[in-house]
Structures are given as structure tokens and as C-alpha cells.
C-alpha positions as CSV (number, residue, x, y, z in Angstrom):
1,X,-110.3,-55.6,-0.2
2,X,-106.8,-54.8,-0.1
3,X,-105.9,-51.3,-1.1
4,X,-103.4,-49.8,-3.0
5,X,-100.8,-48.1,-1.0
6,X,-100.2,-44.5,-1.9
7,X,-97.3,-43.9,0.4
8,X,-95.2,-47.2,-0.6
9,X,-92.3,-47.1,-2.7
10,X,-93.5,-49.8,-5.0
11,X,-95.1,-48.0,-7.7
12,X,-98.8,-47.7,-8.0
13,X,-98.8,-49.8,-11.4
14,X,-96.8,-52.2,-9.3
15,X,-98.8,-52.9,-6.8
16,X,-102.3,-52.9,-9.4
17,X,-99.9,-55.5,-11.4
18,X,-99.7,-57.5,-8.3
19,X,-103.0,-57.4,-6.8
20,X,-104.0,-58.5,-10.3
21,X,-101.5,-61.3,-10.4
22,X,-102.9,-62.4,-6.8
23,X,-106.5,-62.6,-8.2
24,X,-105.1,-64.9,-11.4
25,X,-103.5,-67.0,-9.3
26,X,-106.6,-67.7,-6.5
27,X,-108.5,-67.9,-9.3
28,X,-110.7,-64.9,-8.4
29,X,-109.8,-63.3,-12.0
30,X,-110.4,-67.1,-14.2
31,X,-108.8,-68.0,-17.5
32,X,-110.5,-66.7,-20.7
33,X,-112.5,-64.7,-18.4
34,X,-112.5,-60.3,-18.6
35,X,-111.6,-58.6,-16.1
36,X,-112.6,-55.1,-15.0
37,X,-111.9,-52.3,-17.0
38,X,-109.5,-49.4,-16.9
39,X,-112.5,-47.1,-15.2
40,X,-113.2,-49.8,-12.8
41,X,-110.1,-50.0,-11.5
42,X,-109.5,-46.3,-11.1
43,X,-112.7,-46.2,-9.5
44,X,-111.9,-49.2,-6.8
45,X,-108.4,-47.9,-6.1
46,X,-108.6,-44.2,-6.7
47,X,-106.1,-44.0,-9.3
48,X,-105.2,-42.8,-12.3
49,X,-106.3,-44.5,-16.1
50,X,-102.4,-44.2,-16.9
51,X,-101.5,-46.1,-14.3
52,X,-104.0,-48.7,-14.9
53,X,-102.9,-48.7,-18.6
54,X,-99.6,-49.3,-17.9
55,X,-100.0,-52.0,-15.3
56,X,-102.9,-53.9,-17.7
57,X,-100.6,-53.4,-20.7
58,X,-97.3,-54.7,-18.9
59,X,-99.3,-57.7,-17.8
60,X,-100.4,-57.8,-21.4
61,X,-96.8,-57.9,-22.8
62,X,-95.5,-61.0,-20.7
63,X,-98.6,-62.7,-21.9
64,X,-101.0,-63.0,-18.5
65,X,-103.3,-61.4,-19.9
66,X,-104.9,-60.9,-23.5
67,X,-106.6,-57.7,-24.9
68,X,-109.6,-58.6,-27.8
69,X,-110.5,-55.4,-29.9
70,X,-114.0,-53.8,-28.7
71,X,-114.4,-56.4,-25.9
72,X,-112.1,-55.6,-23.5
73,X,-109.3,-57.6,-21.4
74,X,-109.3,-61.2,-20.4
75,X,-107.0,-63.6,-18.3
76,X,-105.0,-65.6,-20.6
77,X,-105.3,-69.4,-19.9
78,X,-102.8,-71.7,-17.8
79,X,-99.9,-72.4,-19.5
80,X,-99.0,-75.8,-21.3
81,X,-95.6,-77.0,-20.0
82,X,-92.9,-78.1,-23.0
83,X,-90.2,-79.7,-21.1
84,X,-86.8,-79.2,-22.6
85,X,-85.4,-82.4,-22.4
86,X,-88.4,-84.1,-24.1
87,X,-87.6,-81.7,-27.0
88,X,-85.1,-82.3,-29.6
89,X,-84.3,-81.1,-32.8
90,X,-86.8,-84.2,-34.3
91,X,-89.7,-83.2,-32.2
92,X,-91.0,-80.8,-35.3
93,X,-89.6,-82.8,-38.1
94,X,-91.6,-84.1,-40.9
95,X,-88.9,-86.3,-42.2
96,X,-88.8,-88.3,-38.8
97,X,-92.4,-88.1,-38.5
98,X,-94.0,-91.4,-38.5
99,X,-96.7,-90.4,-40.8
100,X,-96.5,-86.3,-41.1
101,X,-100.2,-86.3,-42.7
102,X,-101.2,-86.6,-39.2
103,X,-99.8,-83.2,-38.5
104,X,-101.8,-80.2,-38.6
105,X,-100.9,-79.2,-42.2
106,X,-101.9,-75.6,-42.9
107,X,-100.1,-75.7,-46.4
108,X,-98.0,-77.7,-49.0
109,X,-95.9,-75.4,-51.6
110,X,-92.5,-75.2,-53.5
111,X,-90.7,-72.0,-52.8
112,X,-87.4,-71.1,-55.1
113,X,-84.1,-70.7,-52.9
114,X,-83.8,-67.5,-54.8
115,X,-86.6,-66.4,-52.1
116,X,-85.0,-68.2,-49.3
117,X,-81.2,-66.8,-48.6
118,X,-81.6,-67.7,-45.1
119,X,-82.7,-71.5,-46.3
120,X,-80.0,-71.6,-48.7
121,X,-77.7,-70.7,-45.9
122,X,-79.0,-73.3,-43.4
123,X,-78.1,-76.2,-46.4
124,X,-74.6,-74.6,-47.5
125,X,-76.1,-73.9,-50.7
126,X,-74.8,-70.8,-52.7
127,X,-76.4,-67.6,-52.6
128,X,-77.5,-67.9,-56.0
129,X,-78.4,-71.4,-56.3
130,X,-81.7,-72.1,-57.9
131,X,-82.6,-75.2,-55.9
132,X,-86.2,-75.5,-54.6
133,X,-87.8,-76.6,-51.7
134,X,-90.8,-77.9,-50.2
135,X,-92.2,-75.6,-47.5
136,X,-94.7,-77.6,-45.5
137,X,-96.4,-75.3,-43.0
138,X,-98.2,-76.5,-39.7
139,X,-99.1,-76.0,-36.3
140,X,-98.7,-77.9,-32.9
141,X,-101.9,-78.3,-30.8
142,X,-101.6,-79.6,-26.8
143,X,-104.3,-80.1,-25.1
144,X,-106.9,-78.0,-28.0
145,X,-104.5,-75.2,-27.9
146,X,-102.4,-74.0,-30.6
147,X,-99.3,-73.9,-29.0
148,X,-96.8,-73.5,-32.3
149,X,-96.5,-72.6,-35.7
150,X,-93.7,-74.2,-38.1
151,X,-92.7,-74.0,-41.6
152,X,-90.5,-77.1,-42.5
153,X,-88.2,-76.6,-46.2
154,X,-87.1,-79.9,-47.2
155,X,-84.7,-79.8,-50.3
156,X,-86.8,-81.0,-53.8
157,X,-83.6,-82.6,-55.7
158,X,-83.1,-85.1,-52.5
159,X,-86.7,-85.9,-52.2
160,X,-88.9,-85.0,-55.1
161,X,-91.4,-86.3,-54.2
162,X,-91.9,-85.4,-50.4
163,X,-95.0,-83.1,-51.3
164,X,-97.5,-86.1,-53.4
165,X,-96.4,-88.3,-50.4
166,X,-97.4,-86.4,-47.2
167,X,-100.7,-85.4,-49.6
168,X,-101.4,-89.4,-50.1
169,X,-101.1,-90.1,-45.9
170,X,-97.2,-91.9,-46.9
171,X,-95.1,-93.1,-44.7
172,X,-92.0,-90.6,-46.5
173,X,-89.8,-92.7,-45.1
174,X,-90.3,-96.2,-44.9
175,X,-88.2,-97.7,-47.6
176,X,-87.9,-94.9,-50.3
177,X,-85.6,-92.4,-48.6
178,X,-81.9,-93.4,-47.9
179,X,-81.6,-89.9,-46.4
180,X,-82.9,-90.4,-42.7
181,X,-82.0,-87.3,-40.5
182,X,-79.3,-88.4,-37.4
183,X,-78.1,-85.6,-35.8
184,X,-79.5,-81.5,-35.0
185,X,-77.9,-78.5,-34.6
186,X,-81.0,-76.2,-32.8
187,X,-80.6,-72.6,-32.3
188,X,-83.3,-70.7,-30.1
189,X,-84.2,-67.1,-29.6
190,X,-86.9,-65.0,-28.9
191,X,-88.8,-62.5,-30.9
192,X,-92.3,-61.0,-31.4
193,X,-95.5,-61.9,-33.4
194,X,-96.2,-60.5,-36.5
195,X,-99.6,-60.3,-38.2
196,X,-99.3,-63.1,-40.1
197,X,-97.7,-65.5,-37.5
198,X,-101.0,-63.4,-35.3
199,X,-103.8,-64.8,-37.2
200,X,-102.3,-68.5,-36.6
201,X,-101.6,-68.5,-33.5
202,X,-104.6,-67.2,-32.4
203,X,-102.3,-63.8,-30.8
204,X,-102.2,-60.6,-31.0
205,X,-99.5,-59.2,-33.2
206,X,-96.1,-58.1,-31.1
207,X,-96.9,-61.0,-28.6
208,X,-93.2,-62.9,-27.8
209,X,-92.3,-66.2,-29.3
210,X,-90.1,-68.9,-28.6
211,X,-88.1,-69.6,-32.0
212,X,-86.0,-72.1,-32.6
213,X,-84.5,-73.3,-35.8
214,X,-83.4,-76.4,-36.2
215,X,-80.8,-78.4,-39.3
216,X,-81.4,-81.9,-39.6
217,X,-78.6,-84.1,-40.7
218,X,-78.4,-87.6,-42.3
219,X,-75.8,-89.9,-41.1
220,X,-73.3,-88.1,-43.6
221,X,-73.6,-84.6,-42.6
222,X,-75.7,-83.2,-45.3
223,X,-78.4,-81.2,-44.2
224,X,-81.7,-82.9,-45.4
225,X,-84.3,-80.4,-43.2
226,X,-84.3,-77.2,-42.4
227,X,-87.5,-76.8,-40.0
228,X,-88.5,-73.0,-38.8
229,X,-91.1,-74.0,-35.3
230,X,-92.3,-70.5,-33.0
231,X,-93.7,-71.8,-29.6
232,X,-96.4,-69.3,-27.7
233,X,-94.5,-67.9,-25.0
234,X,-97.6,-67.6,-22.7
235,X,-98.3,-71.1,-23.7
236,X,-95.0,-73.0,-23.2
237,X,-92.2,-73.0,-20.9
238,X,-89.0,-75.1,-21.3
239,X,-87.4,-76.5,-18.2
240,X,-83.8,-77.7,-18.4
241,X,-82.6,-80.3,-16.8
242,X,-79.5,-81.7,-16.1
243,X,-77.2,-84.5,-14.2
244,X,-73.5,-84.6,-13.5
């Protein structure tokens, strides 16, 4: 068994974060499975609960492993791999979708711009325009993990009828829209769960996310999509890659 080092440098919760990491990684600690608990540890390494707290909960934060209320903590499953130049600002669109009913609709409602300043702002409307939109709300799933949450606000007065087609399996496009998005503009950032987004996305609430907003535009520059999406960040990683 290797021991913690009392005399090292490296912090205690340093070293219990990286004997823990080792035992993820040979797969001695497995994925979904609990690990030891905060006594057990102090007892195996003769140290303090603090500093098994604060190693556990550090481990916790950057998402390796995954606390469940009354039960205990668990190794949080491998991650699924989002490469960044397979993603584009279409990849979460439901106009460019080739049939959006296939998505993993969570919820179909108009919502008043009145509500929305930040939507109003993505489509250069005024600040007190009363133009609706349809917010269509859904999730991602790879490989039976829900690996994203988005909320898509499409403008009503360019597509009235955008909600009674995705409900009726339509192709929204084909034929009946002139409006077909060209071009992106993606902005991404990250930021933390909250209880809502927690419930979802199957996470407990303060978890980081991956968010990134993205404007669709038709072919003459208007905005026709204004598409919210917040990737896991202990599910998904985005690689860049580039060539000169």
C-alpha cells in the first residue's frame, strides 16, 4: 500500500488527491462505483477528516468524482470526448436539424421578449420590443449519458409556425422556410450548475459547465436562432485542432 508521506512538502490532501487519482485511473476505484469514506481514509493513512474532506471535495469540484446525498461518494464515469472541430455553431440547431422531433425535446413554449433582454439582445431587437419566441428545450445524450442541456429561441413573426411543426415530426425546413441559417457567431464560457440546470443534467448543483451561445444567421445577416447549449464538463472535452 503506498503511504502518505508526512514529512513531504506536497500537502497531505495532495498526496490523498493523488493516490485517489492513481486508483481511478488503474481502475482499482471503478466508475459509478463508492469509494471509501472520509473515516476510512483517516483510518488507512492516519490522517485528519479535514484533510480528507478537502482532498474528496477538490476531486469533487473538477468533477472526478460525484457526491449522492445519504449514500456517500462515487467515481464519476469516463468522460465522452466532444471534439471541437466536429462542433459548429449548427451542431445544436433546430432549424438545421434534419428532423428536430428526433431530438430529445424536454419542452415546447412561447416566451415574451419582455422576459428575454438577453434574447432580444442576441436578434438586435429593442429592449422593449414585444416580439415572441419559441423556446424549445432539450438535451444531448452520447453514448446513454446526458451530456447537454439547450434551450433554442427561434423568433415567432419569422416562423409562426415552428412550434405545431416540430410537434407533428416536420421537416421545418424543407420547402416552407426561406430563412435557412448560413453562418454562426459562438461565444463559450464556463460557469456552474444551478438547481434547475441540476435536476437535468443529472448533477449536483455548482458542478462547472461548458456554455456556449451561439447566433444563427440566414444568408442575409439576420439572426434567425438564438440557441443557449451547457455541455457537462466532467462529461465533455473539446480538443482544438488546427493546420497552417
Amino acid at each position: 500500500m503506498v503511504a502518505i508521506n508526512k514529512y513531504s512538502n506536497v500537502p497531505l490532501y495532495c498526496q490523498l488527491k493523488n493516490l485517489i487519482v492513481k486508483k481511478i485511473e488503474n481502475g482499482e476505484f471503478e466508475a459509478d462505483k463508492k469509494i471509501p469514506s472520509e473515516q476510512d481514509f483517516c483510518e488507512q493513512y492516519n490522517i485528519s477528516r479535514p484533510t480528507v474532506r478537502q482532498a474528496i471535495n477538490e476531486l469533487t469540484a473538477t468533477g472526478q468524482l460525484y457526491k449522492l446525498k445519504g449514500k456517500g461518494t462515487f467515481v464519476s464515469a469516463q468522460k465522452t470526448y466532444i471534439n471541437i472541430k466536429d462542433y459548429t455553431g449548427f451542431t445544436d440547431s433546430i432549424l438545421d436539424s434534419n428532423n428536430p422531433s428526433e431530438k430529445n425535446i424536454l419542452s415546447i413554449e412561447v416566451v415574451s421578449g419582455n422576459n428575454h433582454p438577453k434574447v432580444l439582445e442576441a436578434f438586435g431587437y429593442k429592449s422593449e420590443s414585444k416580439n415572441e419566441f419559441a423556446a424549445i428545450t432539450y438535451t444531448n445524450t452520447l453514448s446513454n449519458d446526458v451530456v447537454s442541456l439547450s434551450v433554442s429561441y427561434i423568433p415567432l413573426a419569422l416562423f409562426p409556425e415552428i412550434c405545431e411543426d416540430i410537434q407533428s415530426n416536420k421537416d421545418v425546413l424543407r420547402g416552407k422556410y426561406p430563412l435557412i441559417p448560413s453562418s454562426t457567431k459562438s461565444l463559450l464560457d464556463v460557469i456552474n450548475t444551478d438547481q434547475k440546470e441540476a435536476v437535468y443534467l443529472k448533477l449536483q448543483p455548482g458542478q462547472p459547465l461548458i456554455r456556449i451561445n451561439n447566433i444563427l444567421y440566414s444568408k442575409s445577416g439576420q439572426p434567425v436562432e438564438y440557441i443557449i447549449t451547457k455541455y457537462r464538463a466532467d462529461k465533455t472535452r473539446l480538443q482544438f485542432e488546427n493546420h497552417k
